[in-house]
C-alpha positions as CSV (number, residue, x, y, z in Angstrom):
1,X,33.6,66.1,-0.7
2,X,32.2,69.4,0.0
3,X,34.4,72.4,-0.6
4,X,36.3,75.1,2.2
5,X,34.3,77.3,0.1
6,X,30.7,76.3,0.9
7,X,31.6,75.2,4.4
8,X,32.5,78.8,4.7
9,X,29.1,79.9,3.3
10,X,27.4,77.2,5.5
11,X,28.7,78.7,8.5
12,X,28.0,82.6,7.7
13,X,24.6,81.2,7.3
14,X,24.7,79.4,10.8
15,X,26.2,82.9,12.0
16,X,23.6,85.0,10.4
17,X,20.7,82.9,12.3
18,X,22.5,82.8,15.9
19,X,23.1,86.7,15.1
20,X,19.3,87.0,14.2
21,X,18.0,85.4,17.4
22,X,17.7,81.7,16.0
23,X,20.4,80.0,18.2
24,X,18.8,76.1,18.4
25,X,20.9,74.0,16.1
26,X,18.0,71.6,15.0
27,X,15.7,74.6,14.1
28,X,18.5,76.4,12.2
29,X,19.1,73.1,10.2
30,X,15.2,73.2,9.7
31,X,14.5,76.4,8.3
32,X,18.0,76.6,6.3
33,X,16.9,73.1,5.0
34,X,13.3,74.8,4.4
35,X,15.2,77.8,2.0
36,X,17.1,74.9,0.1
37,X,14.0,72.9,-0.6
38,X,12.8,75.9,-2.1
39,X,15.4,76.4,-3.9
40,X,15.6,73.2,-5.3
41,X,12.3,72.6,-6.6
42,X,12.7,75.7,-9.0
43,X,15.8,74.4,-9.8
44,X,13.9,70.9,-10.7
45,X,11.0,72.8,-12.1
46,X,13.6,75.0,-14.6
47,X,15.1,71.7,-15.7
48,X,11.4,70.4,-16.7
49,X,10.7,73.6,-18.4
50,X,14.3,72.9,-20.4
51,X,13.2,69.3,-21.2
52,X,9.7,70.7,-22.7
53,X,11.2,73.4,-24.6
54,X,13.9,71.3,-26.1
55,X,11.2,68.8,-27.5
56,X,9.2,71.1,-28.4
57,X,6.1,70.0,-26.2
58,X,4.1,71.4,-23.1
59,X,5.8,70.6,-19.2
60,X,4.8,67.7,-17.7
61,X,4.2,67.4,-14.2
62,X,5.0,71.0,-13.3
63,X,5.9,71.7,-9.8
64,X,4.5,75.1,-10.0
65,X,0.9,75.7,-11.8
66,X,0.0,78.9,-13.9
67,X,0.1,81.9,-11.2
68,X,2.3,80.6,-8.6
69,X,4.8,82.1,-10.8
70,X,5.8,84.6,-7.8
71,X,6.8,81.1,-5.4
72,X,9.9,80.5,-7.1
73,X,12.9,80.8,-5.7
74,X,14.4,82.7,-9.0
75,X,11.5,85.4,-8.7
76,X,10.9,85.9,-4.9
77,X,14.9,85.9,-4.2
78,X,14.8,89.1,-6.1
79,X,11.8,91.2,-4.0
80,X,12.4,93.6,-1.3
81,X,12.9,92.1,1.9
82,X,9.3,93.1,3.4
83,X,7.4,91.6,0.2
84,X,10.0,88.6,0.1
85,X,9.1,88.1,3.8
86,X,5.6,88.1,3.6
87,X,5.3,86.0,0.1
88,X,7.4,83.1,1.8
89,X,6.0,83.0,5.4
90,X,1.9,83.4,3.9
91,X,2.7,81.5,0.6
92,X,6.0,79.5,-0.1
93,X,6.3,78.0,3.1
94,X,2.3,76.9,2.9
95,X,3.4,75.4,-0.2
96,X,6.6,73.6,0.9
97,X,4.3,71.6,3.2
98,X,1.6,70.5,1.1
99,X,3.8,70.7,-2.5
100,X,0.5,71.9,-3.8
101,X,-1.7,68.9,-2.4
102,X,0.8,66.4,-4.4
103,X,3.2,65.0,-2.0
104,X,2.8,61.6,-0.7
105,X,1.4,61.1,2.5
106,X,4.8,60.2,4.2
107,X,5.9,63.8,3.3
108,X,2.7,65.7,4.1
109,X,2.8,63.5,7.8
110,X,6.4,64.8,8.8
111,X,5.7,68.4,7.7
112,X,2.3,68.9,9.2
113,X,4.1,70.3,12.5
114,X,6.8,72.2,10.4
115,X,7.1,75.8,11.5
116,X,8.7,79.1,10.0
117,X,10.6,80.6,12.8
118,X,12.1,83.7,11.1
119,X,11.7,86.5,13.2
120,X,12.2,89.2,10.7
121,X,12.6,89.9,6.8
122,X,16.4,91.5,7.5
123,X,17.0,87.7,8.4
124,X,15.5,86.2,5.7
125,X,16.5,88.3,3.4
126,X,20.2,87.7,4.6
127,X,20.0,84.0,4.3
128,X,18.6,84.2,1.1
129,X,20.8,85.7,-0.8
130,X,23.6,83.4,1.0
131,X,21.8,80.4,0.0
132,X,21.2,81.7,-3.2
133,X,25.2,81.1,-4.2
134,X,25.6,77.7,-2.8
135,X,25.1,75.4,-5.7
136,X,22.1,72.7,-5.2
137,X,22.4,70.5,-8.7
138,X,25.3,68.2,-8.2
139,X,23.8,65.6,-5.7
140,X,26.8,64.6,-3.8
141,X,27.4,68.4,-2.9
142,X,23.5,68.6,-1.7
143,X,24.3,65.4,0.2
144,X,27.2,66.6,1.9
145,X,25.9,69.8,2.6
146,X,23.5,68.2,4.7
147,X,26.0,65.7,6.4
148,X,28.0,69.1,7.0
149,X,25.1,70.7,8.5
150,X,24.1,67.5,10.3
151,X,27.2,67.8,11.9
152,X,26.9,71.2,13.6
153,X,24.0,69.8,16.0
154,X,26.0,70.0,19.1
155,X,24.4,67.2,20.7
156,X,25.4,64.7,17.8
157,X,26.5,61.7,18.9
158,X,25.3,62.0,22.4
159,X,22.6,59.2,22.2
160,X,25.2,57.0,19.7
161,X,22.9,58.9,16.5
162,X,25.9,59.4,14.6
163,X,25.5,60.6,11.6
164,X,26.8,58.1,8.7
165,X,29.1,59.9,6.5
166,X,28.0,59.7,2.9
167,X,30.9,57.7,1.3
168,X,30.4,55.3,3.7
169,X,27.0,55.2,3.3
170,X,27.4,54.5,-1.0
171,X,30.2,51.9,-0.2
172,X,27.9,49.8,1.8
173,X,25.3,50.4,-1.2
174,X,27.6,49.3,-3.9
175,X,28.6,46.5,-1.6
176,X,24.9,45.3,-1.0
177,X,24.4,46.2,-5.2
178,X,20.2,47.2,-4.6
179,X,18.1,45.5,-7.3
180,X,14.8,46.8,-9.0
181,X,13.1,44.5,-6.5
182,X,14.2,44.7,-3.5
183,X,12.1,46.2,-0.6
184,X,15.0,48.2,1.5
185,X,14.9,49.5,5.0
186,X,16.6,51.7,7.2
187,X,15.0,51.0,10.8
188,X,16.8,53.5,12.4
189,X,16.9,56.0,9.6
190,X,17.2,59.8,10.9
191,X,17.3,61.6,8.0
192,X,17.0,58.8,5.6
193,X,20.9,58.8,3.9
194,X,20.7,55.6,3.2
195,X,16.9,55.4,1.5
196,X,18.5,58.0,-0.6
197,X,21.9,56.3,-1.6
198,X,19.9,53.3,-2.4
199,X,17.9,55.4,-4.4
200,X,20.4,56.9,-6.7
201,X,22.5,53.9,-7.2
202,X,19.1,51.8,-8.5
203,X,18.8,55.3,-11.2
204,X,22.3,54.7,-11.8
205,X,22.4,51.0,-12.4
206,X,18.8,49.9,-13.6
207,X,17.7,52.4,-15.9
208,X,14.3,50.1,-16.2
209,X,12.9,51.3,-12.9
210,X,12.0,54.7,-14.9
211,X,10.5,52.5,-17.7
212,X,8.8,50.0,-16.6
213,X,5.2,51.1,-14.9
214,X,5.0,47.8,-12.5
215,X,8.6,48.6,-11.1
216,X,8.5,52.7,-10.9
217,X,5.4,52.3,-9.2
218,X,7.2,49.6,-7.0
219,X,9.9,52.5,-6.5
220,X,7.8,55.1,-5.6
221,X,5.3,53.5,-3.5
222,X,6.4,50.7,-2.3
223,X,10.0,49.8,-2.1
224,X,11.8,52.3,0.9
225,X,10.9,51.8,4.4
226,X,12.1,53.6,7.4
227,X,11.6,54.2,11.0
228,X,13.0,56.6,14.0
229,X,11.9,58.3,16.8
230,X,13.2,61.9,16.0
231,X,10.6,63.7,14.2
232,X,12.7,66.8,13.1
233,X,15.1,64.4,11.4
234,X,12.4,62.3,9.9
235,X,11.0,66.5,8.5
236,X,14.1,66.8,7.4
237,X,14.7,63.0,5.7
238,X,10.8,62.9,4.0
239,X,12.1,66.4,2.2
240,X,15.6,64.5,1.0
241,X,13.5,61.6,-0.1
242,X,11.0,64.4,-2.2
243,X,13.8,66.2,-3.4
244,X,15.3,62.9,-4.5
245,X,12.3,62.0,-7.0
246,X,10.4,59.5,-4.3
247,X,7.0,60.4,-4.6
248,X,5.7,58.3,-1.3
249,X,8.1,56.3,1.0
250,X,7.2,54.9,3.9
251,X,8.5,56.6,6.5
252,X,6.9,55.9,10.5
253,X,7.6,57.5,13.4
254,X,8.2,55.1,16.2
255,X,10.7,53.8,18.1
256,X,11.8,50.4,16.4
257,X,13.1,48.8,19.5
258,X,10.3,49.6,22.2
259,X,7.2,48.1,20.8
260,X,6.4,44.5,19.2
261,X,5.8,45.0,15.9
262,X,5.0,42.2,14.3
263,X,3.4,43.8,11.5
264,X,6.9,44.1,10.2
265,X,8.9,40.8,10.5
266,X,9.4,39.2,7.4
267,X,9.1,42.0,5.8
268,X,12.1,43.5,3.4
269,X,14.8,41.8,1.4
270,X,17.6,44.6,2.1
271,X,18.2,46.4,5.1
272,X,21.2,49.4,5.2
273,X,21.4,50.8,9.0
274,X,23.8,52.9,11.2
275,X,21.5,51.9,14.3
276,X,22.7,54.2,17.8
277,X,25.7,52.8,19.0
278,X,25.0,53.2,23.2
279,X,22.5,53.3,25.5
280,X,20.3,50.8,26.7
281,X,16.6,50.0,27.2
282,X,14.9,47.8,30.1
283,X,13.5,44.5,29.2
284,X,10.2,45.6,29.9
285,X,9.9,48.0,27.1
286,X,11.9,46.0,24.6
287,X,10.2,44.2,21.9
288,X,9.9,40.3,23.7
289,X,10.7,38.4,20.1
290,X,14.3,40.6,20.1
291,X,14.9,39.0,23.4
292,X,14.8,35.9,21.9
293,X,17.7,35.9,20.0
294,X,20.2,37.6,22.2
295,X,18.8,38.6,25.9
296,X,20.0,42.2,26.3
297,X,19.5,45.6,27.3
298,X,21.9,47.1,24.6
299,X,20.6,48.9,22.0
300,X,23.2,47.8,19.1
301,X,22.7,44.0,20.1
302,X,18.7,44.4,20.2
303,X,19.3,46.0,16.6
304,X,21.2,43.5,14.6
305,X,18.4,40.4,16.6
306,X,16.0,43.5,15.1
307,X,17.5,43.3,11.4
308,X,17.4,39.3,11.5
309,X,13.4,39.1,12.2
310,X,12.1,42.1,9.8
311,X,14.3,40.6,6.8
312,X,12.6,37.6,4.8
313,X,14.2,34.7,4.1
314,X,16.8,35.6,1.7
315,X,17.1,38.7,2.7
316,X,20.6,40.8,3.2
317,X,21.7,43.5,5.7
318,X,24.5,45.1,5.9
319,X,25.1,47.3,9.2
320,X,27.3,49.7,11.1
321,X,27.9,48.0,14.6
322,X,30.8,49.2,16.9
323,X,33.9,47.1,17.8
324,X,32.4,45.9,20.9
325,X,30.0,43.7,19.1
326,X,32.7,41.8,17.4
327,X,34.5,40.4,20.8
328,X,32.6,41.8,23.7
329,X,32.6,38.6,25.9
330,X,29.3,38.3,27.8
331,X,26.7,35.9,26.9
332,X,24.3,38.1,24.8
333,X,27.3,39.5,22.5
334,X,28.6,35.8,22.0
335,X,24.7,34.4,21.9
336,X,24.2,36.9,19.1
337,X,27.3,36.4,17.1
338,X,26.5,32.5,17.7
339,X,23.6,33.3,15.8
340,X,24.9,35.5,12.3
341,X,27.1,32.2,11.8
342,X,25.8,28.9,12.9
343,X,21.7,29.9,12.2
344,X,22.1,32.7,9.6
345,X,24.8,32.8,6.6
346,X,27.5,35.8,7.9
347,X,29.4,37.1,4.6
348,X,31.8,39.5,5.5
349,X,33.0,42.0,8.4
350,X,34.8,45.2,7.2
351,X,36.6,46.7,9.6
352,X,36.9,50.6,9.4
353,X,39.4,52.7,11.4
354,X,38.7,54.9,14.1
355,X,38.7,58.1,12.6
356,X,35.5,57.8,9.9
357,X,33.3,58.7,12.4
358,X,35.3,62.0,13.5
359,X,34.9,64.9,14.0
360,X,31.6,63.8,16.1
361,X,33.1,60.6,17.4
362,X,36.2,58.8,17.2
363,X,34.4,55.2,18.2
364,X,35.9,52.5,16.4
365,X,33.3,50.7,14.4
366,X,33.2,48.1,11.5
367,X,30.5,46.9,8.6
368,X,28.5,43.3,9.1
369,X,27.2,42.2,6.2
370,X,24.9,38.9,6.5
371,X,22.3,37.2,4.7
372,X,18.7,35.7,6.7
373,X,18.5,31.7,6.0
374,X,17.6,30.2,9.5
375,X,19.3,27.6,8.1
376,X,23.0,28.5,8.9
377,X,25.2,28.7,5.4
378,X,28.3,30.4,6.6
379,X,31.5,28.6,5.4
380,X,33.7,31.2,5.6
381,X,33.8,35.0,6.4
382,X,35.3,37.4,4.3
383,X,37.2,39.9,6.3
384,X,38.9,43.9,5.1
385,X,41.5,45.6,7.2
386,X,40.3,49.2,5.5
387,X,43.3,51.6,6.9
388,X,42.1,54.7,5.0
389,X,39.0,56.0,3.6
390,X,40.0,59.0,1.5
391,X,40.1,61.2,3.7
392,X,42.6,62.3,7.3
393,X,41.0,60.4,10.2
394,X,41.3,63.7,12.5
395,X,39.1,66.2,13.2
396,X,39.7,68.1,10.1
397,X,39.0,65.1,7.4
398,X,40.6,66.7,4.8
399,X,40.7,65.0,1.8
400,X,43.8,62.7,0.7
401,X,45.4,60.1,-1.8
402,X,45.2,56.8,0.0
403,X,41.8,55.2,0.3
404,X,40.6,51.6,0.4
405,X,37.0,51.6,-0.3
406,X,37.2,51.3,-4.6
407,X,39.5,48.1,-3.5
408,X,37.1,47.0,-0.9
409,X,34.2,47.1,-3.5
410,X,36.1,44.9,-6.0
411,X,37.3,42.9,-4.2
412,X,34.3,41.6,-2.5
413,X,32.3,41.4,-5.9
414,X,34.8,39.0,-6.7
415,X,34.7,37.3,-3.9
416,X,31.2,36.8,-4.2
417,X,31.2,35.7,-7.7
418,X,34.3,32.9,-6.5
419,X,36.8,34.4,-7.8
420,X,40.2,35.6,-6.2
421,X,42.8,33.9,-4.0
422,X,42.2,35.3,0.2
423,X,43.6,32.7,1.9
424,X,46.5,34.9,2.5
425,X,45.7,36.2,6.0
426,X,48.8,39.0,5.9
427,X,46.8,40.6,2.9
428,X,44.0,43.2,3.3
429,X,40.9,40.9,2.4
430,X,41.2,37.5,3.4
431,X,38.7,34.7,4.7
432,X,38.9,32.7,7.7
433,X,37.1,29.4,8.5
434,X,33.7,28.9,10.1
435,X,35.5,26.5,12.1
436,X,38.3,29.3,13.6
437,X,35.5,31.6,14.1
438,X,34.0,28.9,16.4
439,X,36.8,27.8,18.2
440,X,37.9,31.6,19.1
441,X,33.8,31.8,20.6
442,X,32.7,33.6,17.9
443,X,35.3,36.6,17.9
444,X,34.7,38.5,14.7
445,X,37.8,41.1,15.7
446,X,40.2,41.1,12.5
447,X,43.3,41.2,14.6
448,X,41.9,37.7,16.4
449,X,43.0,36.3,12.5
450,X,44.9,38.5,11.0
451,X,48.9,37.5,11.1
452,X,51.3,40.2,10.9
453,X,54.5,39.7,8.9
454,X,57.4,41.1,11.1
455,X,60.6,41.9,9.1
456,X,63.8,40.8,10.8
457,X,66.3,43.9,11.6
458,X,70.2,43.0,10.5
459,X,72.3,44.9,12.8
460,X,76.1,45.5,12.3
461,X,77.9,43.5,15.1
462,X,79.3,45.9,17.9
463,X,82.9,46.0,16.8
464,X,82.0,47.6,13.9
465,X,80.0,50.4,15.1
466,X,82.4,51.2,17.2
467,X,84.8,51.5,14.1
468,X,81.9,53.6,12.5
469,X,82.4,55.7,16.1
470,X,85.4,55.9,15.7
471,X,85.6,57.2,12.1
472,X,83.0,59.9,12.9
473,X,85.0,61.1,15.8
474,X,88.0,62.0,14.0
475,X,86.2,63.4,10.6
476,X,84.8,65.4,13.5
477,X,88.6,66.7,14.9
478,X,89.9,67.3,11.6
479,X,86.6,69.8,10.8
480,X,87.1,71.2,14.0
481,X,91.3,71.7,13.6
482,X,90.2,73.6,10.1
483,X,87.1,75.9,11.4
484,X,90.1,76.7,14.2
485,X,92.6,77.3,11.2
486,X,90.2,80.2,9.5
487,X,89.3,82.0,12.9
């Protein structure tokens, strides 16, 4: 969880630009976003030169050659702000887009139209040195530095684009468990959180990705997909990816939704998406095989029938919808849960409370998790009431004790591997019947099967609370005949 601490330096940043005549959110997250990529690489580029000297051998794969000493963030930081100025808009920011002529094409795409806004060195010299004390090397702080960041776009939220937070993000990794294999997507991917989770938990959990040329070249080249129609986030997600070792993923920009593109059905074996939540598109412009599945004009129906046609057979998903999905009652909602469990194998619904989405939204939403057979396979459906997520479910999302999602991660492992007794519908995780599901017309809701255990209240009859009256009354005239007593 990011720290008070660099939220505060975050936001002297944020003042320092709207101070300096930079006062569009998306650009400020752009050029602050361009500082810390600079940053970054000299901070990946010292830990090379560690490596080398450690083993006694030369650098490999340098990110800076021999005389572009004076582009690293640990030399120019240090210049006068007129030199520092000049160096980074004619030289470091050149270099940023192209990473020398070695970034994949994906990157080098998104950052053609990238532009350095800063209107003066006093700026840039400000944010510098700001930038230069917020600590870049612990992953999950660079993470939620950008979430934070992400979060400051005043019209967040406004087209449903909310912005995953990133523990929810690595549950729904762990929960999906990514293998060396797999070809993942994010068809709605904004700034690519996902790609990126997926990314770390495969170096985490398969070490052999690194070793074995056929699968790292599977990982650089080949294995993350994603889509969206934002370009500045897409800038801003091909830079993640880089930073994040990817050397080329396949990032488009297009609307998913809008166009038929068949060149991507049947095409990935994992799929981890926070589509947009609202809004709505005309039939006309909608892709005609999404219509098949579930005719709609809302954009988080067309999404999940989206999911189902670009995963091969065999292939999983797991998805952010909101609550509506789960028990809206017109055709298309009930046509397309219909669908995840008599055609396709559904495996579990996790339903999250309202607040994980705050401060930006306080929808309630909840985690579908389903496999592609076309050939139906759901016998039952695991279900989680998650109540907390480690953090206050206000606006402030501090940090506290209680939090379900280690228990929701173990839980459904074990469940998966058939182990576990959740027939117990009062618990937290339990399953219910295909057959329930079906006769309640396909209401995925939790509270549509979970059973509440009421506790039966004993009262003392009415005689003896009026005793209990009675007794208080004249402990009461007694205090009062000694307080009169002392006065």
């Amino acid at each position: 969880m990011i720290t008070g601490e660099i939220k505060n330096k975050v936001d002297q940043i944020w003042g320092a630009f709207w101070s300096g005549g930079v006062s569009n959110p998306l650009s400020v997250i752009e050029q602050i976003t361009y500082l810390l990529f600079a940053k970054r690489l000299d901070e990946i580029h010292t830990a090379k030169e560690a490596q080398a000297n450690l083993l006694g051998e030369v650098i490999t794969d340098p990110i800076f050659e021999e005389g572009q000493e004076h582009l690293r963030w640990s030399r120019f930081k240090d210049f006068e702000p007129e030199r520092k100025f000049n160096i980074f808009k004619d030289e470091v920011f050149p270099f940023i887009k192209s990473l020398n002529g070695r970034a994949g094409s994906s990157y080098t795409k998104f950052m053609k139209d990238a532009v350095f806004i800063m209107p003066n060195p006093a700026l840039l010299d400000k944010v510098v040195n700001m930038i230069d004390d917020i600590p870049m090397k612990d992953r999950d702080t660079k993470g939620d530095l950008y979430e934070y960041m992400l979060s400051k776009i005043a019209t967040a939220g406004q087209n449903g684009q909310f912005r995953t937070p990133r523990h929810i993000i690595k549950m729904m990794v762990e929960l999906t468990a990514p293998t060396p294999k797999d070809i993942i997507c994010d068809p709605a991917c904004g700034t690519c959180g996902f790609l990126v989770s997926a990314a770390e938990y495969l170096e985490d959990h398969h070490k052999e990705i690194l070793r074995d040329d056929d699968l790292k070249e599977h990982f650089h080249h080949h294995m993350f997909h994603g889509s969206d129609f934002d370009s500045s986030m897409l800038r801003i997600g091909a830079m993640n990816m880089t930073l994040h070792g990817i050397d080329n993923p396949l990032i488009e920009d297009r609307d998913s939704l809008s166009e038929d593109h068949a060149d991507k059905r049947d095409a990935y074996t994992l799929i981890l998406a926070n589509p947009p939540f609202k809004g709505s598109l005309d039939y006309d412009g909608t892709a005609k095989y999404l219509l098949q599945v579930s005719k709609t004009k809302k954009t988080e129906l067309l999404f999940i029938s989206l999911f189902l046609k670009q995963l091969k057979a065999g292939g999983r998903c797991a998805c952010i919808v909101p609550d509506g999905v789960l028990f809206g009652a017109s055709k298309a909602h009930q046509q397309l849960r219909q669908a995840l469990v008599e055609d396709q194998k559904l495996e579990a619904v996790v339903s999250m409370p309202s607040g994980v989405f705050k401060p930006y939204a306080g929808v309630s939403t909840a985690i579908l998790i389903f496999t592609r057979t076309d050939s139906g396979g759901t016998d039952k459906v695991w279900f989680y009431d998650m109540q907390a997520d480690g953090l206050s479910l206000d606006d402030k999302r501090d940090e506290i004790e209680d939090n379900d999602i280690p228990d929701i991660i173990e839980q459904y492992h074990q469940y998966k591997q058939g182990k576990g007794d959740f027939s117990d519908k009062k618990a937290k995780a339990f399953t219910v019947d295909k057959q329930d599901i079906a006769d309640n017309k396909y209401d995925l809701s939790i509270n549509r099967y979970k059973e509440i255990e009421y506790e039966d209240e004993v009262y003392d009859s009415p005689l003896v609370i009026l005793d209990k009256l009675d007794a208080l009354e004249d402990e009461i005239q007694s205090d009062l005949k000694e307080l009169r007593v002392m006065l």
